[in-house]
C-alpha positions in Angstrom: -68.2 27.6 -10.5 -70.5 30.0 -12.4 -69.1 28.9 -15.6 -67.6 26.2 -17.8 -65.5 28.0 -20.1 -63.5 29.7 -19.1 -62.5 26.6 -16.6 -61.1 28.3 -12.6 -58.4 25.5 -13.0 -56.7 26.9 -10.1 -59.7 27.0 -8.0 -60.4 23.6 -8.6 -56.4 22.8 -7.7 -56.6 24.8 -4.8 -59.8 23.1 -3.4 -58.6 19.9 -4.3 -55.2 20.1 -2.2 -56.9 22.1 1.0 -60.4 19.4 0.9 -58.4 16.3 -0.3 -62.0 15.5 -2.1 -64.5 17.1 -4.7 -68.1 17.1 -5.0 -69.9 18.9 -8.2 -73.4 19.5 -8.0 -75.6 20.5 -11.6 -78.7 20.9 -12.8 -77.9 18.9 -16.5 -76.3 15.8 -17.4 -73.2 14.0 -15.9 -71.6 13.5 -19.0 -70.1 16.4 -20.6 -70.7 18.8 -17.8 -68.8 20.5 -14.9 -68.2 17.5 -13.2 -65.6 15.5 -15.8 -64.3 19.2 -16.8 -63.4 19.2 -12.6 -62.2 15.3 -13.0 -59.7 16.6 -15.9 -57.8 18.9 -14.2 -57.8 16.9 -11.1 -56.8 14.1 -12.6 -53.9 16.0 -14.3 -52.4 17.8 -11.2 -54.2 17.0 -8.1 -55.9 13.5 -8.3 -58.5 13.4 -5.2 -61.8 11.6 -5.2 -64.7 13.6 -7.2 -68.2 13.4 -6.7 -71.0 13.9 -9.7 -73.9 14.7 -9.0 -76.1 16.4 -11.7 -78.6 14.3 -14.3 -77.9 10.6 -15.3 -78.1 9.4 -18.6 -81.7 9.9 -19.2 -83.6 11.6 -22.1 -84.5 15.1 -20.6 -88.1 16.7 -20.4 -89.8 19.6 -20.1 -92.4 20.4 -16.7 -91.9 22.2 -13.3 -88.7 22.7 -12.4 -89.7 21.4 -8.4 -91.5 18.3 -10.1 -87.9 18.1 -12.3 -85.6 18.3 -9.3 -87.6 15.1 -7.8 -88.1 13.1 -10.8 -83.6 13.8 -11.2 -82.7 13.2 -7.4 -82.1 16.7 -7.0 -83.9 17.8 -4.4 -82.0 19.5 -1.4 -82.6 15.9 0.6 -81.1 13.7 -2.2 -78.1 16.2 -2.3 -77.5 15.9 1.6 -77.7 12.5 1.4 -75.2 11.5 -1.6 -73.2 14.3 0.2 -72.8 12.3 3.8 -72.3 8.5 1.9 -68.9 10.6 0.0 
C-alpha cells in the first residue's frame, strides 16, 4: 500500500481471498495506521487473520533511523521472525 487514503479496498479483498491471511508491516504506530484500516475492510467482507506489525504503544523519539528500527523491533530479522510464528 503506498497510501492510506485513498484505501485499495479491493486489493486488500483480493489478497485476502487468494492468501487466506494478512500481514501489514509500518514504520509508525499500530493504532490508527494501515494495519486496523486493512482489519476494517477485512473484517467487513473477507474476515482472515491480520498481522500488525509497525510501532507499539510507545511515546516516539527522534535519532537514527537504523538505531530506531532496533529500538521498535523493526529490523529486517524481527520482521522475518514475527513473519514465520503467523
Amino acid at each position: 500500500m503506498h497510501t492510506i487514503k485513498p484505501l485499495d479496498r479491493e486489493l486488500i479483498i483480493e489478497s485476502a481471498m487468494r492468501t487466506k491471511k494478512i500481514l501489514t508491516v509500518e514504520e509508525a504506530s499500530i493504532y490508527g495506521g494501515l494495519g486496523l484500516a486493512v482489519c476494517e475492510v477485512v473484517s467487513d467482507v473477507h474476515p482472515v487473520p491480520v498481522k500488525i506489525i509497525g510501532v507499539e504503544d510507545k511515546f516516539g523519539k527522534s535519532g537514527n533511523p537504523g538505531q530506531l528500527l532496533k529500538e521498535y523491533g523493526l529490523t529486517p530479522e524481527k520482521i522475518v521472525s514475527k513473519v514465520k510464528s503467523f
